[in-house]
Kinemage of the C-alpha trace (Angstrom):
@kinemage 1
@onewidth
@group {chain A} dominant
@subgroup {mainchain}
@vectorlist {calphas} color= white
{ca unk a 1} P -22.016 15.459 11.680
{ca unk a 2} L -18.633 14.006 12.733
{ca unk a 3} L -18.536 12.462 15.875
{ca unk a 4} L -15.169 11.356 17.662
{ca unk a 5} L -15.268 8.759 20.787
{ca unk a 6} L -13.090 6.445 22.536
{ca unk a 7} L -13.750 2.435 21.672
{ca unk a 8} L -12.284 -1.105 22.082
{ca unk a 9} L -12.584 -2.932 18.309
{ca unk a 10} L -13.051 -6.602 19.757
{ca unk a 11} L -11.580 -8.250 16.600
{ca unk a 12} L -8.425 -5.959 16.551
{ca unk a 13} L -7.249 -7.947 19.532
{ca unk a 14} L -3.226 -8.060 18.994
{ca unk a 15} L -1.031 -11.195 18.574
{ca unk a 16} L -0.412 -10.601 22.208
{ca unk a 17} L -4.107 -10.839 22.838
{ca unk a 18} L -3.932 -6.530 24.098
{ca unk a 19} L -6.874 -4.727 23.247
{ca unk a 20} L -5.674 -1.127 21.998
{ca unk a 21} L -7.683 1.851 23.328
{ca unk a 22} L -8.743 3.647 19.711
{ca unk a 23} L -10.342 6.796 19.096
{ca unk a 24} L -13.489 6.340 16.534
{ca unk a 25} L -14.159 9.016 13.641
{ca unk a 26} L -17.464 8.896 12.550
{ca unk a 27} L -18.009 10.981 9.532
{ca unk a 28} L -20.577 10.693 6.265
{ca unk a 29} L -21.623 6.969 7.774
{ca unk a 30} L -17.979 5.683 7.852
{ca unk a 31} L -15.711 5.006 10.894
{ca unk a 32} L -12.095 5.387 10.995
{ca unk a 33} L -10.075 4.641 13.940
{ca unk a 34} L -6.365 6.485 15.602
{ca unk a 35} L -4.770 3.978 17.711
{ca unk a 36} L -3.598 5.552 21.111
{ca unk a 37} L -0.612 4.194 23.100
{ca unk a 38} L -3.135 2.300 26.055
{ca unk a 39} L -4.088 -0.714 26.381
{ca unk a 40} L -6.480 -3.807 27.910
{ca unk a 41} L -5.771 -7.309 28.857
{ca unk a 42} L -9.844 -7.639 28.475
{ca unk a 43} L -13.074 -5.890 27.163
{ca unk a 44} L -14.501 -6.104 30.467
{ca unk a 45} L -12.063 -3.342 31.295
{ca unk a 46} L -14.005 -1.064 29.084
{ca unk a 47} L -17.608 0.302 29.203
{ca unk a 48} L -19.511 3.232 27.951
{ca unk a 49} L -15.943 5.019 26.866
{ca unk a 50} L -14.361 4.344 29.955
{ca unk a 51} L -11.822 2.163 31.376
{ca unk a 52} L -12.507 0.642 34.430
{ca unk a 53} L -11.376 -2.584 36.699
{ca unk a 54} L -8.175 -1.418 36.667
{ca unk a 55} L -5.778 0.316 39.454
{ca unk a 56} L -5.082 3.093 37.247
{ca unk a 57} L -8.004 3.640 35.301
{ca unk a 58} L -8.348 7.178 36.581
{ca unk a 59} L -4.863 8.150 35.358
{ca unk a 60} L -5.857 6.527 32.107
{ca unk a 61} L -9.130 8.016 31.787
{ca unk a 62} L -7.152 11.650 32.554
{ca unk a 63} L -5.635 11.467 29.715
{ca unk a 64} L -7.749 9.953 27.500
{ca unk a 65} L -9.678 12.886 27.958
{ca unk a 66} L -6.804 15.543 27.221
{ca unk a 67} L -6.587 13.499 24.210
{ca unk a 68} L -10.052 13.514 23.194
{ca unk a 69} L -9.665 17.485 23.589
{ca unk a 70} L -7.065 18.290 21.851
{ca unk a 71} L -8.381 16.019 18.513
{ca unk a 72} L -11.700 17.572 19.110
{ca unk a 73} L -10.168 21.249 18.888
{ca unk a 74} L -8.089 20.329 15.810
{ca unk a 75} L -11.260 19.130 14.405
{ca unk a 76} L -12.991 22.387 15.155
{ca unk a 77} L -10.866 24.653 12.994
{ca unk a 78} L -11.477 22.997 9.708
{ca unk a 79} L -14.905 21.992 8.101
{ca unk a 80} L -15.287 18.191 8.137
{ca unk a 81} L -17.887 18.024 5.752
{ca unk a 82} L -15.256 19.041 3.018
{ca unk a 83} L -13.074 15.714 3.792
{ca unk a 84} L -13.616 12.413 3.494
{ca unk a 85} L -13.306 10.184 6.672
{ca unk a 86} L -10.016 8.642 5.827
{ca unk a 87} L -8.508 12.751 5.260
{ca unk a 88} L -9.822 13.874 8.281
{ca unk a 89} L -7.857 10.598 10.303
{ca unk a 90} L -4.976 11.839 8.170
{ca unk a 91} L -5.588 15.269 9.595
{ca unk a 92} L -6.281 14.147 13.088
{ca unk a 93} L -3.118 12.161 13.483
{ca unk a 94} L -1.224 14.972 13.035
{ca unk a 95} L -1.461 16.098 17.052
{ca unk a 96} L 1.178 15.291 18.822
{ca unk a 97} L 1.038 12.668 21.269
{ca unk a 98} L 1.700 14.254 24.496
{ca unk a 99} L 3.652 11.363 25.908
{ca unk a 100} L 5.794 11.359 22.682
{ca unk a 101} L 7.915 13.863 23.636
{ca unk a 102} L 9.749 14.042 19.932
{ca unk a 103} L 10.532 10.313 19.936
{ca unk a 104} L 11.646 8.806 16.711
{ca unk a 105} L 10.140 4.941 17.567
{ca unk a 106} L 7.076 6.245 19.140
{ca unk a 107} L 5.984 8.108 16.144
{ca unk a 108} L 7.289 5.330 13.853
{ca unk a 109} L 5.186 2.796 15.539
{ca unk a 110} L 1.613 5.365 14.811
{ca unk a 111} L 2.663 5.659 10.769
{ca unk a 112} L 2.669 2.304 11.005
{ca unk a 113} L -0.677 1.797 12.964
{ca unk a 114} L -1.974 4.095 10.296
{ca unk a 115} L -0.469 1.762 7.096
{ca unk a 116} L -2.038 -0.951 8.603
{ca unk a 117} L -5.145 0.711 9.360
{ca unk a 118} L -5.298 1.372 5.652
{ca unk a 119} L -4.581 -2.202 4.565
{ca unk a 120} L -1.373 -1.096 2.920
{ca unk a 121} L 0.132 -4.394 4.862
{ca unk a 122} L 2.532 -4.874 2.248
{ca unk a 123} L 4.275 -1.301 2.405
{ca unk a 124} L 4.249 -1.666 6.181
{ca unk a 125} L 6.063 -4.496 6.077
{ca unk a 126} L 8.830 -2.715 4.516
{ca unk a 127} L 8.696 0.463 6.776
{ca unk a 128} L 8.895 -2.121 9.689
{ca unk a 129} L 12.224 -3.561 7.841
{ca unk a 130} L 13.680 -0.023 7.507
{ca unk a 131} L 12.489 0.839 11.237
{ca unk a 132} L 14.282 -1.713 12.774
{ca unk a 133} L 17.615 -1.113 10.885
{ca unk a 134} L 17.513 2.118 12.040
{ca unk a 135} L 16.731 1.274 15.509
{ca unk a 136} L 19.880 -1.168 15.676
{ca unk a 137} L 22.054 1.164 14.213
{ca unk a 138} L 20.858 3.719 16.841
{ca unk a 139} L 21.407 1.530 19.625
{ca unk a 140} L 17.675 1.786 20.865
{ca unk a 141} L 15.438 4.810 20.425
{ca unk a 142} L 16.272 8.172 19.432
{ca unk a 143} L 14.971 12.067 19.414
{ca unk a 144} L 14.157 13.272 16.255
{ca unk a 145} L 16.243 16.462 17.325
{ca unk a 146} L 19.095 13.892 17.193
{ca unk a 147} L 18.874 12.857 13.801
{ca unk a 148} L 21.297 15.060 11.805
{ca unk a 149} L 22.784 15.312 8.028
{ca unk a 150} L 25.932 13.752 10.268
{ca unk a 151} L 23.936 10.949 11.598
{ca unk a 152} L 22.249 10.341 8.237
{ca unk a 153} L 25.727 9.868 6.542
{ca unk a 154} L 27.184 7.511 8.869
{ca unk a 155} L 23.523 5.523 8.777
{ca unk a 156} L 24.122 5.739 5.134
{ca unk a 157} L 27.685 4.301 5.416
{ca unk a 158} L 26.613 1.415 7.907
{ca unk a 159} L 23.837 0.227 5.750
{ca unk a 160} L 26.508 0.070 2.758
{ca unk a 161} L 28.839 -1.607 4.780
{ca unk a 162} L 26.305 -4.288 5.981
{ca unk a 163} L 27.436 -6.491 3.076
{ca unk a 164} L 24.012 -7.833 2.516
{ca unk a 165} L 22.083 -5.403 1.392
{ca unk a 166} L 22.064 -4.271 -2.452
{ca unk a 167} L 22.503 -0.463 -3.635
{ca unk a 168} L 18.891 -0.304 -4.139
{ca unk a 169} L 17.650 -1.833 -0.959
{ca unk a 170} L 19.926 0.734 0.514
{ca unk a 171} L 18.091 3.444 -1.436
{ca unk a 172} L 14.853 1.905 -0.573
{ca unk a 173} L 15.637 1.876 3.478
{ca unk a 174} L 17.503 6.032 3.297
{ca unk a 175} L 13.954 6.794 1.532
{ca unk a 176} L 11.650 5.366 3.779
{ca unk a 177} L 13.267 7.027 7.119
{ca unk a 178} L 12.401 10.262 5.122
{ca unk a 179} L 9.342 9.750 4.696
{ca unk a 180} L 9.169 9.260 8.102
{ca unk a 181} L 11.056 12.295 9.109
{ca unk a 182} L 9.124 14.614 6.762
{ca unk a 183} L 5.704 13.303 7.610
{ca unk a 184} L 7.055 14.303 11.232
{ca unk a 185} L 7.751 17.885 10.060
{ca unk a 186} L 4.298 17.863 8.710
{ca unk a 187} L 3.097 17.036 11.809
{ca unk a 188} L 5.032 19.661 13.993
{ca unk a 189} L 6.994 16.939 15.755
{ca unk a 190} L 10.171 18.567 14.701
{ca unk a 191} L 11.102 21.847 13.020
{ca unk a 192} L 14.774 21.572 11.771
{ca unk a 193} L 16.861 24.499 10.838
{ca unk a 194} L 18.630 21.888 8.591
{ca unk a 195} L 16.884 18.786 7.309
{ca unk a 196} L 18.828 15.818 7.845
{ca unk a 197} L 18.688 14.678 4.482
{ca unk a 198} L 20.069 17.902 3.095
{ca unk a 199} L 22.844 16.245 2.025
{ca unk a 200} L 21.896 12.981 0.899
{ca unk a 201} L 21.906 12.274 -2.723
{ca unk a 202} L 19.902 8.801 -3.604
{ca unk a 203} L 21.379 6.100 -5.764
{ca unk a 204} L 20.586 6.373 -9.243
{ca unk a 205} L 17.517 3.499 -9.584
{ca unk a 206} L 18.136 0.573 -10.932
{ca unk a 207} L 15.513 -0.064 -14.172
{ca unk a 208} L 14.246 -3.371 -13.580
{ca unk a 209} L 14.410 -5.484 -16.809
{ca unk a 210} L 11.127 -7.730 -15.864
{ca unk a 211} L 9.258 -7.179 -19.099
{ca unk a 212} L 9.395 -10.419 -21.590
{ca unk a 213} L 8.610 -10.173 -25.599
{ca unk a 214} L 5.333 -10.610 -27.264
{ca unk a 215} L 6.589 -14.462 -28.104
{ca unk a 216} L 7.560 -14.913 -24.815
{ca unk a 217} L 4.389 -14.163 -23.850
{ca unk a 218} L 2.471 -16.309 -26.082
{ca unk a 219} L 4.707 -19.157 -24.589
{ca unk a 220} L 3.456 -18.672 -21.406
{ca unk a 221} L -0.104 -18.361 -22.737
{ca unk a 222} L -0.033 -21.260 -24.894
{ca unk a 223} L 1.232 -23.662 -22.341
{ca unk a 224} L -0.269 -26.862 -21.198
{ca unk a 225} L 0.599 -28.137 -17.766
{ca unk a 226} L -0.505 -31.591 -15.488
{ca unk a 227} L 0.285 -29.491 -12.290
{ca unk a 228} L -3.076 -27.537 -11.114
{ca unk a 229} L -0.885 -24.764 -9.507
{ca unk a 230} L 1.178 -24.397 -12.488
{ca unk a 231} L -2.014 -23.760 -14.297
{ca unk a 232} L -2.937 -20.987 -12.347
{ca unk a 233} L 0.243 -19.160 -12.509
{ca unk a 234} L -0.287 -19.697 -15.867
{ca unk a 235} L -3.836 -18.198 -15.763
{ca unk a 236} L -3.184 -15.156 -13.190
{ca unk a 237} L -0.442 -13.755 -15.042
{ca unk a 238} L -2.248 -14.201 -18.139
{ca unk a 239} L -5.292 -12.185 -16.604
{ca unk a 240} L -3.380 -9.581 -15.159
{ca unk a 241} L -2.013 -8.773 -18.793
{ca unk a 242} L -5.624 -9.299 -20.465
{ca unk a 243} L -6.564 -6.484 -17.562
{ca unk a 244} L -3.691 -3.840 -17.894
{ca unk a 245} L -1.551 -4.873 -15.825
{ca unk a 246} L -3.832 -5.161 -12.792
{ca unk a 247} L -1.551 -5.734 -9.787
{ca unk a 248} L -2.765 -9.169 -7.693
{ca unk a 249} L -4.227 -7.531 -4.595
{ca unk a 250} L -6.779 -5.464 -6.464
{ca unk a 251} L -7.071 -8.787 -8.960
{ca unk a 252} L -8.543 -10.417 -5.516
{ca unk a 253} L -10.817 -7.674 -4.780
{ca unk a 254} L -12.528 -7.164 -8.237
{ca unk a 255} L -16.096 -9.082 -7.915
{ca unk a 256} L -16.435 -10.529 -11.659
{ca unk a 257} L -20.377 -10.834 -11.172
{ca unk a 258} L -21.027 -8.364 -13.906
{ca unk a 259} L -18.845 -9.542 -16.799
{ca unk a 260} L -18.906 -6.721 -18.729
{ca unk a 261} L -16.443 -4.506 -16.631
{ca unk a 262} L -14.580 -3.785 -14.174
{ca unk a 263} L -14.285 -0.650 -11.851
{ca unk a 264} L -11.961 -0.316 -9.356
{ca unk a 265} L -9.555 1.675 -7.229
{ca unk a 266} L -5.655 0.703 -6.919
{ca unk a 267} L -5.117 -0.547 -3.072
{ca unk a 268} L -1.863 1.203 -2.841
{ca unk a 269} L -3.313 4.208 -3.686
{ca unk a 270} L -6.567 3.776 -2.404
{ca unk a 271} L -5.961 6.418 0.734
{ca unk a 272} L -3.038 7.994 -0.408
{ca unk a 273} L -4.338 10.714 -3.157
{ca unk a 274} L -7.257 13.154 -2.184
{ca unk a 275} L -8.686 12.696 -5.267
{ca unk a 276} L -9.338 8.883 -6.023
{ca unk a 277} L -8.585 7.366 -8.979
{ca unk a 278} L -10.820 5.183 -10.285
{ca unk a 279} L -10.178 2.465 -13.233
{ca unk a 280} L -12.757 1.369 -15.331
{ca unk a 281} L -12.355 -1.352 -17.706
{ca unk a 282} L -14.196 -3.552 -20.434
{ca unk a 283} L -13.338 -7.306 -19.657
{ca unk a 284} L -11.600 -8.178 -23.392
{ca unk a 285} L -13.057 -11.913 -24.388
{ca unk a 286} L -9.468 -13.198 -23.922
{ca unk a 287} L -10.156 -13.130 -19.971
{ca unk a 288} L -13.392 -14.605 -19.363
{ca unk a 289} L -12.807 -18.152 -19.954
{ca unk a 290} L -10.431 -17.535 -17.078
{ca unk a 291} L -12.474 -15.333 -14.562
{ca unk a 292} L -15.479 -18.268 -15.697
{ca unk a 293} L -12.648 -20.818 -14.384
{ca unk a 294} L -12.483 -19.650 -10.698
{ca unk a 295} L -15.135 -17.458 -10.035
{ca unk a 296} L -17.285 -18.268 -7.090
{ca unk a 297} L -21.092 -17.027 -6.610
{ca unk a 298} L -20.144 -13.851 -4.816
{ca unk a 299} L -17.983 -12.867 -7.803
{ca unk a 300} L -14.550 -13.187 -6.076
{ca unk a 301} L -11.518 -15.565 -7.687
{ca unk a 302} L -11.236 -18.982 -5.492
{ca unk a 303} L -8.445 -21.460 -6.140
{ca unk a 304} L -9.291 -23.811 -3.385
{ca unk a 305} L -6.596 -22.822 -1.409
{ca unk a 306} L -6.665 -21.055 2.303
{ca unk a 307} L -3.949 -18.796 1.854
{ca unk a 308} L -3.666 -15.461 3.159
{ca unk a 309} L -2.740 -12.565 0.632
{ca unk a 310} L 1.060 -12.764 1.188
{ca unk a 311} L 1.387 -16.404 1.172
{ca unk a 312} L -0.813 -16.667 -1.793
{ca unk a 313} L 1.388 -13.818 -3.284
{ca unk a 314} L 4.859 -15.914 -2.860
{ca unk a 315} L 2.879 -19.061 -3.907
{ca unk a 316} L 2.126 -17.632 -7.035
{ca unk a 317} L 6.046 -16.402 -7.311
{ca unk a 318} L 7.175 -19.454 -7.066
{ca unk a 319} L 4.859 -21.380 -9.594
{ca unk a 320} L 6.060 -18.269 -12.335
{ca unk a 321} L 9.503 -19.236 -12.017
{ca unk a 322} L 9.084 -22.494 -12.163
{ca unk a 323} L 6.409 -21.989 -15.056
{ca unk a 324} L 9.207 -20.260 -16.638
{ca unk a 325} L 11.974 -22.281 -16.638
{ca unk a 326} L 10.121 -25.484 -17.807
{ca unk a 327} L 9.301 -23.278 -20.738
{ca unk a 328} L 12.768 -22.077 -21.207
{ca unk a 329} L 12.512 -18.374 -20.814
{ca unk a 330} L 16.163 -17.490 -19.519
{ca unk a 331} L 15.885 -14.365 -17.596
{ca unk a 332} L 14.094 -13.047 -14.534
{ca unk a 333} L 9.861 -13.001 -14.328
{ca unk a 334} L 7.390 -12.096 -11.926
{ca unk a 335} L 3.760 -11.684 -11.267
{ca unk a 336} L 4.444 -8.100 -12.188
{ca unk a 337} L 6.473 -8.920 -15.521
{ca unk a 338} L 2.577 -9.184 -16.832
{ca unk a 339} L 2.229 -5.494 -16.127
{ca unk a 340} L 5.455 -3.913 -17.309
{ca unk a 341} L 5.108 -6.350 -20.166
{ca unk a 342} L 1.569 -4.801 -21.201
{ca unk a 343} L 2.983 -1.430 -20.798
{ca unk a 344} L 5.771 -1.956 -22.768
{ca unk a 345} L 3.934 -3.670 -25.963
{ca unk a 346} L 1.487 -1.124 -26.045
{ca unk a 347} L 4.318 2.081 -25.816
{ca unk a 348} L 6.051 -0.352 -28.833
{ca unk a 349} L 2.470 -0.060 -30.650
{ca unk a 350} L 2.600 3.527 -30.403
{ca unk a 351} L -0.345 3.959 -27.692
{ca unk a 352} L 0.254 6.913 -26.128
{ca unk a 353} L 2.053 6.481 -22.630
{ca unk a 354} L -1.087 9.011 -21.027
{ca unk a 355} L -3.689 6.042 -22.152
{ca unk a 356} L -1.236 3.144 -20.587
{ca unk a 357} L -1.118 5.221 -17.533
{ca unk a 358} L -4.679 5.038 -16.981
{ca unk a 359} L -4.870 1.104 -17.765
{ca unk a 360} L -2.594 0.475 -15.145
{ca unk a 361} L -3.809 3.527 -12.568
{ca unk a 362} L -0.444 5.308 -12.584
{ca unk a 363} L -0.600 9.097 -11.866
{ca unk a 364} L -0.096 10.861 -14.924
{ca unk a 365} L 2.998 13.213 -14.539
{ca unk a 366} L 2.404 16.735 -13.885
{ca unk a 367} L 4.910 17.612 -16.081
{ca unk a 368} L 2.838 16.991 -18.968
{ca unk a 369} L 0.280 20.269 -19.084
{ca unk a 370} L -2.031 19.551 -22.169
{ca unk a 371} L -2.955 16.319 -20.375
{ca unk a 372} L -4.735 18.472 -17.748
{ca unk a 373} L -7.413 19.620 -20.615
{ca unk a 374} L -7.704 15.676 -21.539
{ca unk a 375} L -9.781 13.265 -19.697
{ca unk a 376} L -9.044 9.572 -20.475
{ca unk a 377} L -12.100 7.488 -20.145
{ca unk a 378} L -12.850 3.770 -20.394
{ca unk a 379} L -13.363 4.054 -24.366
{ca unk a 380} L -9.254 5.026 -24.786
{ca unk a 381} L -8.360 2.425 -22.647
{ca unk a 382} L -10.122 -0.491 -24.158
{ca unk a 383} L -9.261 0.573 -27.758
{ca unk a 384} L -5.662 0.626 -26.356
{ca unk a 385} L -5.662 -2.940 -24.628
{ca unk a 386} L -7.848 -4.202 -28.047
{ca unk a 387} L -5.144 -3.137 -30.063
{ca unk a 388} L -2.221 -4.800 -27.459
{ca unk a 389} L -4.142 -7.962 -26.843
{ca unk a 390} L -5.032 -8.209 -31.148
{ca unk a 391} L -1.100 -7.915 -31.293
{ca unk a 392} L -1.153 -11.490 -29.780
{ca unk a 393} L -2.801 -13.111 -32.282
């Protein structure tokens, strides 16, 4: 049964020290939470799904209710019990906040609630970036009923005119306002006769050339180093290449207890596709001195450092390019230059690109029918990273 109910989350208290008034999904023992617009200076102001202590907590509670209503009616027209609990938020967010009134920022600020939600932090980040450009060119706030192909060309113009910002920043920024505008259509915030981005043609992307040879790789492999962070630079980008390319968040998350193999499921996609996919891999020999290294009794990587994710992230950057230029490697290498490396080695070795796909958890094209009839299981993949990490040697 799928409950839905109004609740405080203590330790989702904001920088500001607000508490945000949430509504709770319960569904097939999970809980998922839509953030409304109110908000607490304390708990206290909050008992049995009701605010209280407060001047206007009967205005507050009013509407609260409405709320409550109208998700609870949305939720009666479908069947829950087909959806998981992180589909039917998706669904349930799609109501339109009746204090929105069509509001670009207002409905900007809730996709982001719902990133975050997620723990897609990183992506968020760069919505936030591309929200507040927009904002400044607006002058404020705007009505999604404003925002026309005109409007969209002279945002397009004023980004390129910044000075700062490279062609594929710019492309970056013009796409993520359209996600935001067409996830608004979705919703029913807006129904436009023309879509603003009717006329837009994106930038041509830019290929980025972060992938380094088979001898460069060994170089980086091979090398001996005093400095313990250099080290493990050293050793994450080497395990990220022994694993196919596994990206560093989900290299955090993976708990090595069972040495054998690893399962899991790509955090940027991890409540993004309705059907998840999972990766299941056979940890090659080549990475287990390394997991041995730094694993810690509850199976997670520890470096002895108290880092969160994105400082640990640009901490690793920066010991790469330094890594790299002690070892004389004159171009441009990243944490991910392990994973378009391993992708390019094997498509060199003739592995077929469907196989790589499923090593690194990309979504294989649609465009590619026979692949529907072909299921690619663990036993492809570790033949395929065999043969890439043999080509080492």
């Amino acid at each position: 049964m799928t409950t839905l109910k109004l609740a405080v989350v203590p330790a989702k208290i904001s920088k500001k020290g607000i508490h945000k008034i949430r509504i709770a999904i319960g569904h097939r023992k999970e809980t998922r939470y839509l953030v409304t617009r109110f908000a607490l200076e304390d708990t206290s102001q909050f008992k049995d799904g009701q605010v209280i202590n407060r001047s206007d907590a009967g205005m507050i509670n009013k509407k609260l209710r409405i709320l409550l209503n109208d998700y609870q009616d949305k939720l009666d027209k479908i069947e829950p019990n087909r959806y998981t609990c992180a589909q039917l938020r998706e669904y349930l967010s799609s109501i339109i906040n009746i204090d929105n009134d069509g509001a670009f920022l207002s409905y900007a600020k809730s996709f982001m609630n719902d990133l975050i939600e997620d723990k897609r932090i990183g992506y968020a980040g760069f919505i936030q970036r591309s929200i507040d450009f927009f904002k400044e060119f607006n002058h404020g706030d705007i009505l999604f009923s404003s925002i026309t192909p005109q409007l969209i060309r002279n945002y397009e113009r004023h980004l390129n005119n910044t000075g700062n910002l490279s062609q594929t920043t710019v492309g970056m920024m013009m796409g993520h306002l359209r996600t935001i505008i067409n996830r608004a259509q979705k919703d029913r915030i807006i129904k436009y006769d023309i879509n603003p981005f009717e006329y837009y043609v994106a930038p041509a992307k830019v290929v980025r050339e972060l992938d380094i040879t088979v001898d460069e790789l060994k170089l980086i492999r091979d090398a001996e180093f005093n400095d313990r962070s250099m080290c493990i630079a050293r050793d994450m980008f080497m395990l990220s290449y022994y694993l196919g390319g596994i990206n560093l968040i989900d290299l955090l998350e993976i708990d090595f207890r069972d040495m054998e193999q690893i399962n899991y499921i790509r955090e940027k996609s991890k409540n993004t596709k309705r059907n998840e996919r999972r990766i299941s891999l056979t940890i090659p020999d080549e990475a287990k001195p390394i997991i041995i290294k730094y694993k810690k009794k509850n199976g997670k990587l520890d470096f002895g450092y108290k880092f969160s994710y994105h400082n640990f992230s640009c901490f690793i950057a920066g010991r790469i390019r330094r890594l790299t230029e002690e070892l004389g490697i004159n171009k441009r290498v990243v944490y991910y230059s392990a994973r378009k490396s391993f992708v390019q080695h094997g498509f060199e070795l003739g592995i077929p690109l469907e196989v790589l796909e499923y090593c690194i958890g990309q979504s294989m094209k649609k465009n590619r029918p026979i692949f529907n009839y072909v299921k690619i299981m663990r036993k492809h993949a570790d033949e395929a990273i065999r043969k890439i990490l043999d080509n080492l040697k």
